[in-house]
Structures are given as C-alpha cells and as structure tokens.
C-alpha atoms as one frame of an Amber mdcrd trajectory, in Angstrom:
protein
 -15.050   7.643  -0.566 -13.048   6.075  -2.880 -10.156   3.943  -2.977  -7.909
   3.941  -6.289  -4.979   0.984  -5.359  -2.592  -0.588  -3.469   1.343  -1.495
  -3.669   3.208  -3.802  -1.211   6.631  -3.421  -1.119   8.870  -6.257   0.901
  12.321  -4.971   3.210  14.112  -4.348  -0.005  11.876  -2.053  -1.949  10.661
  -5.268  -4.359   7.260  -5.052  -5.783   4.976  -7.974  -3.880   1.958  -6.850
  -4.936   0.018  -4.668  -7.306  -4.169  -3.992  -7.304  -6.289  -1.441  -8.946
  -9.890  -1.075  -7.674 -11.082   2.623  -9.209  -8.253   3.920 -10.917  -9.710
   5.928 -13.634  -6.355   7.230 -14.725  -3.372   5.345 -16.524   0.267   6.555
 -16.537   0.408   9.084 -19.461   3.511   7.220 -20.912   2.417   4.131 -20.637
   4.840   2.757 -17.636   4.667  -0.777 -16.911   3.492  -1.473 -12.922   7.371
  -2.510 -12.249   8.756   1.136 -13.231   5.687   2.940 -11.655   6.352   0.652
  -8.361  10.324   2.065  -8.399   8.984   5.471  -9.249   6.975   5.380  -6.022
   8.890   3.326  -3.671  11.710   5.943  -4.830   9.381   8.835  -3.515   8.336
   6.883  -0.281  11.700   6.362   0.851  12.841  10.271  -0.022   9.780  11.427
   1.620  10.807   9.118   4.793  13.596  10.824   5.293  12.572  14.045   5.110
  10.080  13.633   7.294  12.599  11.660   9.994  15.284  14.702   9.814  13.270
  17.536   9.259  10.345  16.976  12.090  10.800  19.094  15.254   9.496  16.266
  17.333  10.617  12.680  17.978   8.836  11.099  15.336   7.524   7.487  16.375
   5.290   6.956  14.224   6.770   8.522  11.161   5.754   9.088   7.746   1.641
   8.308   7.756   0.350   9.762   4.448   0.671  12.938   2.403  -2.296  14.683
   0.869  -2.798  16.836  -2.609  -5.776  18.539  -3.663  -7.061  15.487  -5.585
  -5.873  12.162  -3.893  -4.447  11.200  -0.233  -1.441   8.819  -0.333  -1.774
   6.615   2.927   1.555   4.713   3.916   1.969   1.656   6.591   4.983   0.386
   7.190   5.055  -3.192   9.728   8.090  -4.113  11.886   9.205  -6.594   9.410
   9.366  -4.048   6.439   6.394  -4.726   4.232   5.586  -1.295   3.225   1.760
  -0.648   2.209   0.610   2.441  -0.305  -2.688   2.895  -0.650  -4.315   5.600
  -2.430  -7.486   7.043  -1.589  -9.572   9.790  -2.592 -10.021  13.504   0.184
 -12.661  11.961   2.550 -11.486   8.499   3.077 -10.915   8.177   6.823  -9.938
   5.111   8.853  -6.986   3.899   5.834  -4.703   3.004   8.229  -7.018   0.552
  10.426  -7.309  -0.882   6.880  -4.014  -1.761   6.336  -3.486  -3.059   9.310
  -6.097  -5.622   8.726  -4.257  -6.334   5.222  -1.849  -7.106   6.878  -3.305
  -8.927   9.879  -5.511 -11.197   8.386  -4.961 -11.235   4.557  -0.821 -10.942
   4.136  -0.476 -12.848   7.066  -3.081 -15.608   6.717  -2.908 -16.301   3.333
   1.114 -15.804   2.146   3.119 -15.552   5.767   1.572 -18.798   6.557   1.050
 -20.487   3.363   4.386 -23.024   3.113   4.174 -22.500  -0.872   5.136 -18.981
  -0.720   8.656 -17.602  -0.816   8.976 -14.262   0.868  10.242 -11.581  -0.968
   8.437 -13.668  -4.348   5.354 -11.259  -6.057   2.249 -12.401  -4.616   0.795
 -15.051  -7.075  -2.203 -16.459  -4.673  -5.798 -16.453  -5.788  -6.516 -17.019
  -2.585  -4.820 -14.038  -1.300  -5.951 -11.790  -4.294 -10.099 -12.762  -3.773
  -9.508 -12.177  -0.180  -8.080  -8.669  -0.125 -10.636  -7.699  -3.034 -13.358
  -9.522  -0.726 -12.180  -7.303   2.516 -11.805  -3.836   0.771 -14.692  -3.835
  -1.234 -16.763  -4.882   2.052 -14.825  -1.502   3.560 -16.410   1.558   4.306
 -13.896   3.234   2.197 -14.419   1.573  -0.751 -16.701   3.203  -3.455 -17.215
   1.470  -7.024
C-alpha cells in the first residue's frame, strides 16, 4: 500500500498545504504545485457536483473518492471547508479514518490552535509538517 500525497485546500479553494511521500511521477510539463493545486481543486469541485445532482439517492455523505486503474483519489471534506486529497495506490484501505486524524490531531493541534497562524495562510509550521510526516509514515497505508 502506498500513499503518493496530499493537498489541503481551505473554504475558498486556496492551496494550505502541499506533501509528497512516494510520488514517483512529476507533471510532464513541468507545472508548479500552485497550477497543479487549481487543476485539481478545479476537478474536485466539478466532480462534487456531479456526484450531488446526478446520484439517485440523498447523498449525505457525498463525494468520497474516485478510483482509476492505477491510483485511488480519496477526498474529505470537514464542516468548516478544509478539503483533504489524498492519493493512494488500489489496495489502500482505511484513507478516510486517516484524514480524519489529519485533521483531528495534526491540522487542528498544531495550526487551528497555534495563535501564530492565520487561517486561510499556506501552512508554514515545522511543527505541523514533522507531525503529519511522523503520523502517515507510522500508518498502515504508508509504503516507502
């Protein structure tokens, strides 16, 4: 199991954070992580959509993750707005309980709390960074 990054995106659709863990591709025209991040935040919120007006069913949970035959993109989304996109190779299973915890007791503990941090800013902590590279290298999921 293998997991290849990780975006946050605040309310707005503003790049927080960017990290790579095994990645082994690079864009093929060389695009910066701020036009990559637009590129996908641009796909998330079309595929959002779709998924909220086309489903049959009430959809409460909405859009989770979408799969192709070589990576999984998993997709959390918390009642404030911070959007999580983490990509992950076929047989990764429990992503989700993942980013939760991100979210619970890395984004929270070390920016939402922290009085030095503006929200909305990129995510500049070391503290925050060695922390979330700490917790999902320690995950299951994680394979170097």
């Amino acid at each position: 199991m293998t997991i290849h990054n990780l975006y946050m995106f605040d309310r707005q659709g503003s790049l927080m954070y960017y990290g790579e863990w095994n990645r082994n591709r690079k864009p093929e025209n060389m695009l910066n992580i701020n036009e990559e991040a637009k590129l996908m935040y641009g796909m998330l919120y079309s595929i959002k959509n779709f998924v909220n007006k086309m489903s049959p069913h009430d959809v409460r949970e909405g859009f989770q993750c979408y799969k192709t035959s070589k990576y999984v993109l998993n997709y959390f989304e918390t009642p404030s707005g911070i959007k999580y996109v983490m990509n992950t190779d076929l047989q990764s299973q429990g992503v989700r309980e993942l980013l939760q915890t991100i979210n619970s007791q890395i984004y929270i503990e070390y920016c939402v709390k922290n009085p030095a941090y503006n929200y909305g800013e990129p995510i500049q902590s070391e503290l925050f960074k060695t922390k979330l590279d700490e917790l999902v290298k320690q995950s299951p999921i994680f394979k170097s």
